[in-house]
MARZA-164554 format. One record per residue (C-alpha): x, y, z; residue in three letters. Coordinates in pm, whole numbers, plus 50000, padded with zeros to 5 digits. Layout:
N
XYZala...
// end
This chain:
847
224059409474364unk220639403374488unk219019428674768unk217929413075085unk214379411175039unk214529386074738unk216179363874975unk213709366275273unk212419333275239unk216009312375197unk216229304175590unk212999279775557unk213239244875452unk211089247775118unk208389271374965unk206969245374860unk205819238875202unk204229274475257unk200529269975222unk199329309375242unk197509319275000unk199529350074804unk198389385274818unk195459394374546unk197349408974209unk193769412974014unk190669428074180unk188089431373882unk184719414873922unk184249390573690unk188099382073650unk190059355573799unk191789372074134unk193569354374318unk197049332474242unk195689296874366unk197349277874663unk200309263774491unk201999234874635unk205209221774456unk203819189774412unk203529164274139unk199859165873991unk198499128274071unk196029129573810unk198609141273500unk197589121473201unk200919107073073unk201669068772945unk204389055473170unk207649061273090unk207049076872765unk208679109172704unk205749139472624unk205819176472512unk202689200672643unk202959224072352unk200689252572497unk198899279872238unk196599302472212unk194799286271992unk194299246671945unk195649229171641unk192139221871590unk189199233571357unk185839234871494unk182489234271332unk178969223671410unk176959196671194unk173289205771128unk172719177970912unk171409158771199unk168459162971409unk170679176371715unk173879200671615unk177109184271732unk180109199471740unk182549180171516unk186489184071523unk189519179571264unk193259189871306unk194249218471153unk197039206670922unk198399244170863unk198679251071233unk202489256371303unk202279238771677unk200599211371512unk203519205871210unk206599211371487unk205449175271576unk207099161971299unk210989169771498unk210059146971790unk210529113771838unk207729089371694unk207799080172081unk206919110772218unk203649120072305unk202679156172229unk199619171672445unk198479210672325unk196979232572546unk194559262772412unk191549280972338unk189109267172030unk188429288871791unk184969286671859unk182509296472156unk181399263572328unk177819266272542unk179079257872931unk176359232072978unk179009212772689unk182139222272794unk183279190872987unk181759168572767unk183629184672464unk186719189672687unk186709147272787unk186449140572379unk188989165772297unk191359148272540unk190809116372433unk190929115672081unk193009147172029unk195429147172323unk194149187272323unk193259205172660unk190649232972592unk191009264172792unk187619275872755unk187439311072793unk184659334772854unk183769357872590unk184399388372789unk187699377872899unk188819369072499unk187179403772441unk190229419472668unk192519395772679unk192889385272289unk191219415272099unk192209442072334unk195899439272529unk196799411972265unk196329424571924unk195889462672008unk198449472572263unk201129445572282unk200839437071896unk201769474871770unk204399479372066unk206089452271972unk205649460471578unk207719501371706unk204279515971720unk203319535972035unk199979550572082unk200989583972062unk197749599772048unk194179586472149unk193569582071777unk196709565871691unk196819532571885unk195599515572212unk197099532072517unk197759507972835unk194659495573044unk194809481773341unk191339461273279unk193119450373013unk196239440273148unk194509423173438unk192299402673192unk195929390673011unk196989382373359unk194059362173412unk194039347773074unk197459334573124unk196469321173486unk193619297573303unk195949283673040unk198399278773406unk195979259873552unk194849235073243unk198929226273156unk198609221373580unk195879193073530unk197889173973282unk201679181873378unk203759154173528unk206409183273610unk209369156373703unk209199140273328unk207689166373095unk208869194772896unk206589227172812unk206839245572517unk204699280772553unk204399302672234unk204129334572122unk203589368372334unk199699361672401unk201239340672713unk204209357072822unk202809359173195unk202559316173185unk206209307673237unk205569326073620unk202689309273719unk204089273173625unk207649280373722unk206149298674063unk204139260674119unk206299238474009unk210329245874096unk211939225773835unk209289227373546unk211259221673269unk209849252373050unk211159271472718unk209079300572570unk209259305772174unk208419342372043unk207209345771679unk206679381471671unk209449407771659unk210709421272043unk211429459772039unk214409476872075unk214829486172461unk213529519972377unk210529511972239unk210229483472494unk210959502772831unk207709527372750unk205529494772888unk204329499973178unk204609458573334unk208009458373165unk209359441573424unk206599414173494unk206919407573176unk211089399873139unk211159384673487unk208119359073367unk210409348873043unk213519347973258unk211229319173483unk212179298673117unk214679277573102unk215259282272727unk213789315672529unk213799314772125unk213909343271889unk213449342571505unk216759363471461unk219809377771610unk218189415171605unk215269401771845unk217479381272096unk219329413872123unk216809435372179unk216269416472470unk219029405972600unk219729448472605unk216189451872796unk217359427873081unk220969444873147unk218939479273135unk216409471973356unk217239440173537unk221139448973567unk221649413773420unk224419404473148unk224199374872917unk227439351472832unk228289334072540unk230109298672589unk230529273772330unk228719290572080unk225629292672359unk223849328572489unk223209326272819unk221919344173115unk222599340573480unk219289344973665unk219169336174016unk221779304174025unk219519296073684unk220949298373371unk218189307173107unk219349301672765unk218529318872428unk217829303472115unk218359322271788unk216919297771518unk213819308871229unk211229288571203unk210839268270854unk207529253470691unk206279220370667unk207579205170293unk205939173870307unk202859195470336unk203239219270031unk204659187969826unk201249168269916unk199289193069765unk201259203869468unk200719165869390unk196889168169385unk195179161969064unk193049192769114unk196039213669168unk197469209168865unk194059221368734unk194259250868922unk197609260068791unk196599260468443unk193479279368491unk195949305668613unk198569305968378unk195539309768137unk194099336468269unk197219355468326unk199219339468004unk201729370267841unk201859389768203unk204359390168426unk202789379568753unk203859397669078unk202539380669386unk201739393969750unk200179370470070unk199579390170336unk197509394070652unk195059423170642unk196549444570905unk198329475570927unk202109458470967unk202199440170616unk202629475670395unk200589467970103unk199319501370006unk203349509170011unk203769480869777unk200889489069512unk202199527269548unk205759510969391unk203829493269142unk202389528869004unk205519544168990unk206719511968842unk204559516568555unk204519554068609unk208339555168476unk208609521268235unk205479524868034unk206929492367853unk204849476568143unk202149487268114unk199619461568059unk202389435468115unk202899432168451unk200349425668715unk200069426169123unk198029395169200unk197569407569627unk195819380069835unk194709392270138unk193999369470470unk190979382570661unk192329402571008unk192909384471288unk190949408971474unk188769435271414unk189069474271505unk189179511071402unk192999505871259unk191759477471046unk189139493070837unk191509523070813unk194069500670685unk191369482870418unk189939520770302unk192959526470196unk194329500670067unk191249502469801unk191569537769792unk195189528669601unk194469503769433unk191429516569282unk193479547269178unk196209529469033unk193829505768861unk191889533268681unk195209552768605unk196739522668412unk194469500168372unk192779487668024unk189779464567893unk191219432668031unk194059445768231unk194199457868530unk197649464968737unk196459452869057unk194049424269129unk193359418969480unk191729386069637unk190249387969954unk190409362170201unk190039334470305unk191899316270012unk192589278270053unk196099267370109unk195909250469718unk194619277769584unk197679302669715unk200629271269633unk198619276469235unk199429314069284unk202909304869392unk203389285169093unk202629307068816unk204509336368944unk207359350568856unk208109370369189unk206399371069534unk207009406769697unk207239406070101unk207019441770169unk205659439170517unk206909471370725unk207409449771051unk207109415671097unk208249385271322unk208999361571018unk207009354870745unk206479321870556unk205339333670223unk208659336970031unk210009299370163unk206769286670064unk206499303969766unk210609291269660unk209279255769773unk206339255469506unk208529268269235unk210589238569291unk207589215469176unk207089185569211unk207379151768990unk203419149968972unk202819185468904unk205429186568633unk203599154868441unk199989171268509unk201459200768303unk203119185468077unk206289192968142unk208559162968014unk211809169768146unk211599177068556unk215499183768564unk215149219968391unk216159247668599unk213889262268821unk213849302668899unk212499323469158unk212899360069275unk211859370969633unk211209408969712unk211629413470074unk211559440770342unk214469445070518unk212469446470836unk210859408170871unk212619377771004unk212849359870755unk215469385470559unk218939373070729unk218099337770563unk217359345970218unk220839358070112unk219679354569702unk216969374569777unk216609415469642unk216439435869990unk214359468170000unk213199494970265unk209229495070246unk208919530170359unk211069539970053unk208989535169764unk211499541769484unk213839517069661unk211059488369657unk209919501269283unk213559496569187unk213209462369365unk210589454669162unk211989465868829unk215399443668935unk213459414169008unk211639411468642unk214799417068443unk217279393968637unk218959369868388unk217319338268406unk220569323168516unk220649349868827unk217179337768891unk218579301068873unk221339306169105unk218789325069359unk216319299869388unk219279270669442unk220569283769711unk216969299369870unk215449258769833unk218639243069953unk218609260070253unk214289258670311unk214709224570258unk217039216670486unk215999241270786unk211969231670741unk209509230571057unk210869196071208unk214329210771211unk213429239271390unk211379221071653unk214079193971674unk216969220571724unk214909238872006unk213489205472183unk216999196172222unk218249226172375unk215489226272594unk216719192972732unk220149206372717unk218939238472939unk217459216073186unk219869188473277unk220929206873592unk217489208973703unk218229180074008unk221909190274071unk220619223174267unk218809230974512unk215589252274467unk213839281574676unk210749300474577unk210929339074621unk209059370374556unk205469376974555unk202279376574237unk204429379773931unk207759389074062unk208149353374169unk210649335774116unk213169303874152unk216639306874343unk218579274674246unk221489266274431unk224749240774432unk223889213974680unk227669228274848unk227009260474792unk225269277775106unk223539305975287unk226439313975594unk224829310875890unk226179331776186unk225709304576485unk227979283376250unk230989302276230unk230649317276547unk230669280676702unk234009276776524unk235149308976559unk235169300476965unk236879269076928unk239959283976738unk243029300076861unk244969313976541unk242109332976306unk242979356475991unk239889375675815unk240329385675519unk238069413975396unk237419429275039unk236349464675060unk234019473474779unk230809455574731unk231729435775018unk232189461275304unk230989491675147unk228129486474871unk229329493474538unk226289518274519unk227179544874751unk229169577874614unk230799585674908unk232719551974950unk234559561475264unk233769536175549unk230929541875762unk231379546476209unk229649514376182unk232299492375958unk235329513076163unk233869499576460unk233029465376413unk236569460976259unk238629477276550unk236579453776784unk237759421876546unk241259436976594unk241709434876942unk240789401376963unk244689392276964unk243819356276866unk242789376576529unk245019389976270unk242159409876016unk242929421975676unk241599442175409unk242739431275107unk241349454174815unk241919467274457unk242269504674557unk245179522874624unk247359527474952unk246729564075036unk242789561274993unk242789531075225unk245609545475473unk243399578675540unk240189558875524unk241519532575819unk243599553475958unk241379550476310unk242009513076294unk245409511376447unk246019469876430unk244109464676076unk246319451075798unk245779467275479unk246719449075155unk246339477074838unk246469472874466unk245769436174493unk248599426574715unk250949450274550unk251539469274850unk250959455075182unk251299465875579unk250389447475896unk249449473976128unk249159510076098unk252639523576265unk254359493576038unk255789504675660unk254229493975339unk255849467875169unk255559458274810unk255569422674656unk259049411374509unk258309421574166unk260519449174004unk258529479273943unk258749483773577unk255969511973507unk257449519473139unk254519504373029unk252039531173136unk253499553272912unk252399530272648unk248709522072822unk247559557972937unk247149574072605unk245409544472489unk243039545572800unk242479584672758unk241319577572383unk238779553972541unk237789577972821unk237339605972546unk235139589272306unk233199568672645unk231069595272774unk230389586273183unk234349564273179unk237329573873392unk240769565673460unk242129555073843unk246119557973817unk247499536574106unk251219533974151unk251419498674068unk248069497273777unk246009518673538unk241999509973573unk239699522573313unk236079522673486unk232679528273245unk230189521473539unk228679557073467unk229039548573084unk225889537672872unk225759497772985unk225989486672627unk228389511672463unk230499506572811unk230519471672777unk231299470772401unk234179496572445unk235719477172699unk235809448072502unk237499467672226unk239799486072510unk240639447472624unk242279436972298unk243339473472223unk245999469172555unk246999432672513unk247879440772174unk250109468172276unk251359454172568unk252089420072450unk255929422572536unk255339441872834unk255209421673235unk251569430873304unk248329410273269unk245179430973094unk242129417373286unk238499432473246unk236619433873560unk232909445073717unk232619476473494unk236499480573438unk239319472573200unk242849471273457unk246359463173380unk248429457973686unk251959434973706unk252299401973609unk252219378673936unk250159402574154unk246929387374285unk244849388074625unk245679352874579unk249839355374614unk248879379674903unk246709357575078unk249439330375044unk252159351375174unk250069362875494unk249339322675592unk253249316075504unk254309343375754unk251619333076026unk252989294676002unk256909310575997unk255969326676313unk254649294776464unk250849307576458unk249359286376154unk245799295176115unk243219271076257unk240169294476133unk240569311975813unk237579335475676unk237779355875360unk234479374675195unk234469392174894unk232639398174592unk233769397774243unk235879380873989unk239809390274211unk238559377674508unk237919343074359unk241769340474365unk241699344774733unk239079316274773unk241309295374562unk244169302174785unk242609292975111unk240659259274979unk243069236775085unk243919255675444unk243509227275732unk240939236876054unk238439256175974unk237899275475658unk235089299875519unk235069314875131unk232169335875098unk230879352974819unk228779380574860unk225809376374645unk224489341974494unk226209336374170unk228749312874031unk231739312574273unk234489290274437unk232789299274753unk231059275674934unk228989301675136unk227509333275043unk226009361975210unk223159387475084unk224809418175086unk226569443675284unk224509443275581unk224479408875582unk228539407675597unk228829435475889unk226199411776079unk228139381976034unk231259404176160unk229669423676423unk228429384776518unk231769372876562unk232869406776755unk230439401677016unk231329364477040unk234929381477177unk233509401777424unk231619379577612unk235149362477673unk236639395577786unk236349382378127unk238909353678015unk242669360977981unk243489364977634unk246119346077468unk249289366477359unk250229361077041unk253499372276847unk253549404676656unk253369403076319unk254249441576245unk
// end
């Protein structure tokens, strides 16, 4: 349920309408401070074609390449697309209609006197929206919190030590913040929020999804991640954890490369957000403030028509055979990797010595061709990585090596995309051997380019194009792009003898293995390539957002704990002066009343009722015109000693399985025999669960068993319950009782019983008694008491289901919390005695 203060701000008409400015979250010279007034308002000035559909695709970086020409008298800056950019290829899965508008930083430093002129131009001819940062800013945001404290945290490594990794900096943090509030503010110039979708990517703008959700309500928003996210343990050690998860929850759609990643966080926001996911219809999704924010599990392909374009160049072909000259009798190994300390290549060229250190038969036959792509940023850790990297190599290389051999040849970047598809061609295995990474291309584009292609087969001579093709793929076990390639030789990185025995594998398959490998690896690259990735998520995106207009839509919280509370149109805050207006006007009321999480928060150890509650409900009792109930899960005794000083309160226990009207009348139990053979039959099986569930415990009621596991690890609890769920209905499958899992429990209780049948009865007996109800309330708070709403929905006069907490209900009101339920009642007990002075009404016993 959600605390008070998040709803603070749900009594005015709008947020949009507040025009304060919102407290200061960054307070470093130099730095953006201040969230800007932010109006929920359509931007008039949003550059969109009418009624075509358009995608802002927002980046850190621009699809763009960026150079200036010095040929001329005065340097201008001229501008191509960059064709390997991935948020330039996902085009290709929209419709030919849609319009596609990129926001991002160029990859170059543009002089502020030129900025608008280059920004106009950009616009105009590239449909790209610059965000031009200062150099300082990039300096922290990019090169610092980027790629040297969020980077290795999310890659499992924590600065430990002052020399081993980046520890958290606040400068730092508040220049991501900032960064993130620029690239805010540019998708805010172009945005027409009512008609377009944003797509934000990667972790370099995790903070975005606030700042656009916190200005525009209904922003239709996902949020792709293409680097790994850590397990919760590795996760929880940062120290904006939660600024972080609550920004991505302000998505309406978050994708993840793999099952493992979605996971991981998906376990980070029941740990620290108390929030649990759903699956339904073969969808994950979570239930975050009346929005449901779903996850996408779905890798990312590569562009084929790309790869096939240039393996038909003329000059490729050339390429290829300048290769397979140089290397002709070797067996060619191949790694393509970015030079930083994730990708493991000084593991991988230690396998290839003790490759060759225990089958001599290879020595001068097989070969390590390692390209290396320049770092993406520069640093201590980098040119530790590089040192030794050539401190292996080298060694290896002068240990095995021969006139016109040697084991490893590295090529240091940058290498043209043809010259690394020639590379692809003429090896016989790529090796992926990357310790952690969020995907990793190389081995689908390396399978695609020893498909061929028609023209590359003819520029080689090779008449027949239908002979088999072959390819082997060494891969770590710990990159996303592993759970696709099921043909593909798995192997731990940090285990050299394993990846050396990968190796060895690899070259000695049976060409037919090979064969059968490489069919099934291109079938499925082929079919899952960059347009069906961007398809699959665009269209869940719209699928995620189709309730956007149904609901109503509140801003709350403050800086970046802001967020959206969306709402049924039916489904409404209970307002005291309303039900006390029609509490006046009615003559025959029943209240019904859960007692956990509804009177008593579910919080509190000592869960015996406080003065207050005894008070306010003995005051609600002598209204005779009342007849009050509490109708709860728990058993008779505990709610007999814990009322026992409200002498006209009806108690309902068990779920209706016992019931009595007032305190001096006898408990009576619902017409169902009770059976209880089957406990003998559930009890051990709970007790198993309870011994190997650390934190669970059993409640034995007279008429139910409940296995609890709030105390219990939240995952291992949850998962055991599950288990404990079909455990008992497979057990008790001839037996009369119903096995239902609960908030934090597993119950089996008798077939028939329900707060529902109870609440039935009650109104039955009222109406035989010639006192129908004209005013009916009931409040309660999880999953049972939805039976009592249910029961009362079609009640004539006036009726009031409220749920306590906002969240999916048959209610049509809700309340906060606690507090705001002994208000209401203590409301509604003062309406009574300011009528003392009026005689009351007798009404019939009902003892």
């Amino acid at each position: 349920m959600l605390s008070r203060s998040y709803f603070n701000l749900l009594n005015i008409d709008d947020y949009s309408s507040d025009r304060t400015r919102i407290p200061r979250v960054i307070s470093v010279p130099g730095i953006i401070s201040d969230f800007e007034d932010m109006g929920s308002v359509e931007n008039p000035d949003a550059v969109s074609s009418v009624n075509q559909e358009r995608r802002v695709i927002v980046a850190n970086q621009l699809p763009l390449k960026a150079y200036k020409d010095s040929s001329e008298e005065i340097e201008k800056w001229i501008f191509d697309w960059d064709k390997d950019a991935l948020v330039l290829q996902l085009k290709d899965g929209f419709h030919p209609d849609v319009e596609v508008v990129y926001v991002g930083c160029l990859g170059v430093e543009i002089d502020p006197s030129e900025q608008e002129e280059v920004a106009q131009f950009l616009l105009d001819k590239f449909k790209c929206v610059p965000t031009f940062l200062p150099i300082d800013l990039i300096n922290k945001f990019y090169h610092g919190f980027c790629k040297h404290y969020l980077w290795p945290l999310f890659h499992y490594m924590l600065p430990l030590t002052p020399n081993h990794g980046v520890r958290f900096d606040k400068s730092m943090w508040q220049a991501y913040v900032s960064a993130n509030k620029i690239f805010a503010d540019k998708v805010m110039e172009v945005i027409n929020p009512d008609e377009d979708y944003v797509w934000v990517h990667d972790y370099h703008l995790m903070i975005l999804p606030t700042f656009l959700r916190r200005r525009y309500h209904r922003v239709k928003l996902g949020f792709f991640l293409h680097s790994p996210f850590p397990s919760s343990e590795i996760y929880r050690t940062l120290p904006i954890r939660e600024e972080i998860l609550r920004s991505l929850l302000n998505c309406d759609l978050i994708g993840f490369h793999t099952f493992d990643y979605a996971r991981h966080f998906l376990s980070c926001c029941s740990r620290m957000l108390g929030l649990d996911y759903q699956s339904k219809r073969g969808y994950i999704g979570l239930d975050y403030y009346g929005r449901t924010v779903s996850i996408k599990i779905l890798p990312v392909g590569i562009h084929m028509g790309q790869i096939q374009s240039i393996m038909s160049l003329p000059n490729t072909a050339s390429k290829v055979k300048e290769l397979q000259k140089k290397y002709d009798g070797k067996i060619v190994l191949l790694g393509v990797d970015d030079m930083d300390m994730f990708k493991g290549i000084s593991l991988k060229f230690m396998a290839l010595g003790m490759l060759l250190d225990e089958n001599p038969i290879y020595r001068g036959n097989v070969v390590l061709v390692q390209i290396m792509n320049p770092p993406r940023s520069q640093g201590k850790d980098i040119q530790e990585v590089q040192d030794e990297i050539n401190k292996v190599a080298t060694e290896i290389n002068r240990k095995y090596g021969r006139p016109n051999y040697e084991p490893i040849v590295c090529v240091n970047g940058p290498v043209s995309f043809q010259d690394k598809v020639a590379y692809y061609t003429i090896s016989e295995c790529v090796v992926v051997n990357a310790v952690r990474d969020g995907m990793n291309l190389v081995p689908y584009k390396y399978t695609v380019c020893r498909q061929g292609s028609p023209d590359l087969d003819k520029a080689l001579g090779v008449e027949n194009s239908d002979i088999p093709r072959t390819s082997v793929i060494i891969v770590s076990e710990f990159i996303g792009c592993s759970p696709s390639l099921s043909g593909a030789i798995r192997v731990n990185p940090w285990d050299i003898c394993s990846v050396a025995d990968g190796m060895v594998a690899g070259i000695t398959l049976p060409d037919s293995e090979k064969q059968l490998r490489h069919e099934k690896h291109y079938k499925y690259i082929a079919s899952h390539d960059v347009a069906y990735w961007s398809r699959s998520f665009d269209q869940d995106l719209e699928r995620a957002c189709a309730e956007h207009y149904r609901k109503r839509c509140w801003g709350i919280g403050f800086g970046l704990n802001s967020r959206v509370v969306a709402l049924g149109p039916n489904f409404r805050k209970l307002s005291v002066e309303h039900i006390v207006s029609a509490y006046n006007n009615t003559n025959s009321r029943l209240i019904l009343l859960d007692y956990d999480g509804t009177m008593m928060s579910q919080d509190r150890v000592d869960k015996s009722p406080s003065p207050e509650v005894i008070s306010v409900l003995n005051s609600l009792c002598n209204d005779p015109k009342n007849v009050v109930f509490i109708v709860s899960g728990r058993g008779r005794d505990s709610l007999a000693k814990w009322f026992s000083q409200c002498e006209r309160l009806g108690l309902s226990a068990e779920h209706g399985y016992f019931t009595r009207w007032t305190k001096n009348s006898e408990w009576e139990s619902c017409q169902i025999a009770a059976d209880v053979e089957w406990k003998r039959i559930a009890l051990p099986v709970m007790e198993h669960y309870m011994e190997a569930t650390d934190g669970s415990s059993i409640e034995q009621k007279e008429s139910a068993l409940v296995w609890h596991h709030q105390e219990a690890d939240p995952d291992f609890g949850s998962w055991q319950a599950k288990e404990l769920l079909d455990h008992l209905e497979s057990v008790l499958a001839n037996d009369p009782v119903v096995v239902k899992r609960g908030q934090q429990i597993v119950e089996v209780k008798p077939q028939g019983v329900s707060k529902g049948l109870v609440v039935k009865n009650l109104m039955e007996k009222m109406r035989n008694k010639g006192k129908e109800a004209d005013f009916v309330l009931c409040v309660g708070d999880d999953r049972s008491d939805e039976d009592m709403f249910e029961a009362i929905a079609n009640s004539v006069g006036e009726v009031f289901a409220c749920t306590v907490g906002q969240k999916p209900s048959m209610a049509k009101y809700y309340l906060d919390d606690t507090v705001d339920v002994i208000k209401m009642l203590q409301g509604l007990s003062a309406a009574y005695v300011q009528q003392m002075s009026k005689p009351p009404q007798n009404l019939s016993s009902f003892e």
